[in-house]
Rosetta silent file (secondary structure, phi, psi, omega in degrees, C-alpha in Angstrom):
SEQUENCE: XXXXXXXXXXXXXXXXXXXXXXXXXXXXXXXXXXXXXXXXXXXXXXXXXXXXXXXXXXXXXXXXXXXXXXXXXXXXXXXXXXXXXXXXXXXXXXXXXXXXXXXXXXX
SCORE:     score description
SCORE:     0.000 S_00000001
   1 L     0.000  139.742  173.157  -13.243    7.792   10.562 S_00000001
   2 L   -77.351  109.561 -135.193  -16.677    6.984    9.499 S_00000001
   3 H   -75.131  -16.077  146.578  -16.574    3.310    8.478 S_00000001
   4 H   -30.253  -40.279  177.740  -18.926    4.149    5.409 S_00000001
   5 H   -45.636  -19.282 -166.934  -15.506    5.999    4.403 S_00000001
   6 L  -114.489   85.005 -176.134  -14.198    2.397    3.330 S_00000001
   7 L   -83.006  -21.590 -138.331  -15.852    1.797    0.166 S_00000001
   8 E  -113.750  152.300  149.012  -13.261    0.393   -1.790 S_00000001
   9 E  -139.342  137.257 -154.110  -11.773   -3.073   -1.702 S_00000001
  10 E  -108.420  158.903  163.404   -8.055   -3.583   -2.046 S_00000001
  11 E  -115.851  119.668  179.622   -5.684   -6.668   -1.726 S_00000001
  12 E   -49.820  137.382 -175.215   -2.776   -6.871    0.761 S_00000001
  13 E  -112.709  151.024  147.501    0.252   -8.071   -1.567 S_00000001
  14 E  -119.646  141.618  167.602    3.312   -9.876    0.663 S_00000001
  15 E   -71.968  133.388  155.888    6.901  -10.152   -0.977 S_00000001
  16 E  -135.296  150.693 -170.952    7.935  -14.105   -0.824 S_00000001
  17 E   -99.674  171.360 -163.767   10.702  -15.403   -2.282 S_00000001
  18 E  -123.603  158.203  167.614   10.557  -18.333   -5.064 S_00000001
  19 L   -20.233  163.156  152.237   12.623  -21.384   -5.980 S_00000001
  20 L   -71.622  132.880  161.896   16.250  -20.831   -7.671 S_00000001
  21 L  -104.720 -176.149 -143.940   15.699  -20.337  -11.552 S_00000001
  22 L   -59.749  -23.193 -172.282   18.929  -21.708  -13.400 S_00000001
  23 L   -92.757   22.548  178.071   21.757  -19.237  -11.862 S_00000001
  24 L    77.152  -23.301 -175.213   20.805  -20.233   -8.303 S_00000001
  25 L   -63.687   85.750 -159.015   19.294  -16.803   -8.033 S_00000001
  26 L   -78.422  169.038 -162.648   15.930  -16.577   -6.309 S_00000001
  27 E  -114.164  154.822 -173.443   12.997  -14.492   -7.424 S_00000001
  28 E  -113.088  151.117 -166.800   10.482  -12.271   -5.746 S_00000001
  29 E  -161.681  148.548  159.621    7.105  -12.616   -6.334 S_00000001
  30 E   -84.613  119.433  148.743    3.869  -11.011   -4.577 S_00000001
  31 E   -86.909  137.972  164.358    1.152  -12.966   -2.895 S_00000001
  32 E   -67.853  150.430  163.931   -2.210  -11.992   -1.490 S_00000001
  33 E  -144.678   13.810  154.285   -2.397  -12.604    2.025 S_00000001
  34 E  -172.710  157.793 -160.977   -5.888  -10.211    2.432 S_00000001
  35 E   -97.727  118.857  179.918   -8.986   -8.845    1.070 S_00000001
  36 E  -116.903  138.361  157.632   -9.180   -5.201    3.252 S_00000001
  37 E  -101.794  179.095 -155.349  -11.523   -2.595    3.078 S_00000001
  38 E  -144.630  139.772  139.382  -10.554    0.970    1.966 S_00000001
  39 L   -99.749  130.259 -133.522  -10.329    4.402    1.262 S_00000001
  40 E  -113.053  124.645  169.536   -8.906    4.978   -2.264 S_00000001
  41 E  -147.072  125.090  162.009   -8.044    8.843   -2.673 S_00000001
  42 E   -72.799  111.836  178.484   -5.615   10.941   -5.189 S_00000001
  43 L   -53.316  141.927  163.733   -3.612   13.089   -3.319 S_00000001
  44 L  -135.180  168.294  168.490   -4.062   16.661   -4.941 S_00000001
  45 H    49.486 -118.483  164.470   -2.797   19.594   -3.932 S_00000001
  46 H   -34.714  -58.259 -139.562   -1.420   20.004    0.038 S_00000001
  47 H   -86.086  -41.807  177.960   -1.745   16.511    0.686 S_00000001
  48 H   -52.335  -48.922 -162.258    0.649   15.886   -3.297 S_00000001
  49 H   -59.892  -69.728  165.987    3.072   18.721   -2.070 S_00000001
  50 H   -38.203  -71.520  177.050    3.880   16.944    1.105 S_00000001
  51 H   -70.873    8.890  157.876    4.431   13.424   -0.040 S_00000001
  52 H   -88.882   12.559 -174.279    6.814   14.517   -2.763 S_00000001
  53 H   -89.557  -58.171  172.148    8.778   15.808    0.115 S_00000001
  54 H   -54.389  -43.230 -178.694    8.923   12.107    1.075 S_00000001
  55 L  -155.176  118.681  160.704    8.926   10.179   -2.539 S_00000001
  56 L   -59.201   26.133 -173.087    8.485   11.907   -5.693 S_00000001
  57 L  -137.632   14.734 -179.475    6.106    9.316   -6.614 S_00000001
  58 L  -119.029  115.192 -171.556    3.583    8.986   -4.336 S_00000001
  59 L   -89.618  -11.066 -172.742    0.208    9.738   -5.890 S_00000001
  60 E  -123.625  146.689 -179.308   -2.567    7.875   -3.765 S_00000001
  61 E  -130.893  142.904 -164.577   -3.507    8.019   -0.649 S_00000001
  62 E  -138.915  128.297  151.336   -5.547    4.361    0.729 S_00000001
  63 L   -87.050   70.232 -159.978   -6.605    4.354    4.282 S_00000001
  64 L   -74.185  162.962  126.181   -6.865    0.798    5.832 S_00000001
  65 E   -39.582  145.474  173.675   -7.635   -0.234    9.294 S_00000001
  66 L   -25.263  139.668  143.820   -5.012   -1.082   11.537 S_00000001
  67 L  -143.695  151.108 -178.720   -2.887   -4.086   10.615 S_00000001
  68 L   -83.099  -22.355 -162.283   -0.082   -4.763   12.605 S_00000001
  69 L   -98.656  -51.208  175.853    1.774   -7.240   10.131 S_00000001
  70 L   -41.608  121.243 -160.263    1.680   -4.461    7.357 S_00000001
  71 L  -131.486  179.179 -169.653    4.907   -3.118    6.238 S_00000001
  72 L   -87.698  -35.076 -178.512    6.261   -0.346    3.426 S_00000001
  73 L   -84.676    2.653  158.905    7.540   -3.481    1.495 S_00000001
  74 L   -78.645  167.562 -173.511    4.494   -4.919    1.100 S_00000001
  75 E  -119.548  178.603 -169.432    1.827   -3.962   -1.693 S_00000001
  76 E  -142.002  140.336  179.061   -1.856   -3.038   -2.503 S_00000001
  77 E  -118.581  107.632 -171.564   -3.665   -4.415   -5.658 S_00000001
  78 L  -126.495  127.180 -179.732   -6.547   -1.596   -6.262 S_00000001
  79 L    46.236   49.409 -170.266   -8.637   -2.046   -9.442 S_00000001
  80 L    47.860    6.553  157.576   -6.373   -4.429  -11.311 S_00000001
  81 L   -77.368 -171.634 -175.018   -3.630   -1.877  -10.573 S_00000001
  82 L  -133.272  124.537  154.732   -0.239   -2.693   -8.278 S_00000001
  83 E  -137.391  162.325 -151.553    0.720   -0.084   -5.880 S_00000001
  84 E  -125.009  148.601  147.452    3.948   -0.092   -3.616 S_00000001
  85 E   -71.497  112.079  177.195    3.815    1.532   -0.542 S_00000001
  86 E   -92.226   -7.967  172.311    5.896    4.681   -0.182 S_00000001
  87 E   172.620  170.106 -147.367    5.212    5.414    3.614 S_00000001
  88 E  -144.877  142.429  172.655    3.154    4.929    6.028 S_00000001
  89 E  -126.434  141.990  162.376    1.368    6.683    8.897 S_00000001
  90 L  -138.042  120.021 -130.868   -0.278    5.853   11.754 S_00000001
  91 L   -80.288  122.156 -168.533   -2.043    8.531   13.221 S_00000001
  92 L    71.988   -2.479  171.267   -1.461    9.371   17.311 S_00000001
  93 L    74.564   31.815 -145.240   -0.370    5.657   17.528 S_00000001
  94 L  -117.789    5.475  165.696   -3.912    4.772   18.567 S_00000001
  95 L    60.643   -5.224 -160.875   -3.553    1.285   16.163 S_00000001
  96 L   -99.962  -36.432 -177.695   -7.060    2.089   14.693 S_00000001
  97 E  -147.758 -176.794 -157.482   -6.239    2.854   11.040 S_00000001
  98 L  -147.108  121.486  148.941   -3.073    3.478    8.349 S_00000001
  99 E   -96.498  150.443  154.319   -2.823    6.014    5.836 S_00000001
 100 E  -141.658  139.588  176.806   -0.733    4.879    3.403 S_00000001
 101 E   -89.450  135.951  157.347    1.102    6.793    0.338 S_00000001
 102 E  -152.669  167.110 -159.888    1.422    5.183   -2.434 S_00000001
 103 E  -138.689  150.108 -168.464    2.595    4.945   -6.041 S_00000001
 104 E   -73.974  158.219  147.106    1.806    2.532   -9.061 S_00000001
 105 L  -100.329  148.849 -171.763    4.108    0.084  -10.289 S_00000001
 106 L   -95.315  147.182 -173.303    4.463    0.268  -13.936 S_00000001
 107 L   -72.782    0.000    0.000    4.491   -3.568  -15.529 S_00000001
């Protein structure tokens, strides 16, 4: 990929869990734990058809470099939106970059 392609910049989200609130229960909460850059693209067409075969929800497609630490439960903060990862690719296994689908979360 042509590293002009990564115009955009997104924030890495991590799940961590939080104190007990009164019922002992603990709470999930999102952290940053990096600033990456990206390419931010709306799946249309081919590229739409196909990832509703995986999750009827996944509308974006964000192409990071490799990270190794990066998982499907972690999240991406793009333009004061939240998006969840719905799957993940990495292409020929060559470590250099991650597509990822993904879909907003609604507040």
């Amino acid at each position: 990929m042509d590293i002009g392609g990564l115009r955009h910049r997104v924030k890495l989200l991590r799940r961590v869990l939080t104190d007990a609130d009164g019922f002992g229960q603990q709470a999930t909460d999102y952290q940053e734990y990096a600033t990456v850059w990206a390419s931010v693209e709306t799946l249309t067409g081919r590229e739409l058809e196909m990832a509703r075969q995986i999750s009827a929800t996944a509308t974006l497609k964000v192409t990071v470099r490799y990270h190794a630490d990066l998982t499907e439960t972690d999240r991406i903060e793009f333009s004061k939106r939240i998006f969840e990862i719905v799957a993940m690719d990495n292409p020929e296994q060559r470590n250099e970059l991650l597509y990822l689908q993904c879909s907003e979360v609604r507040p």
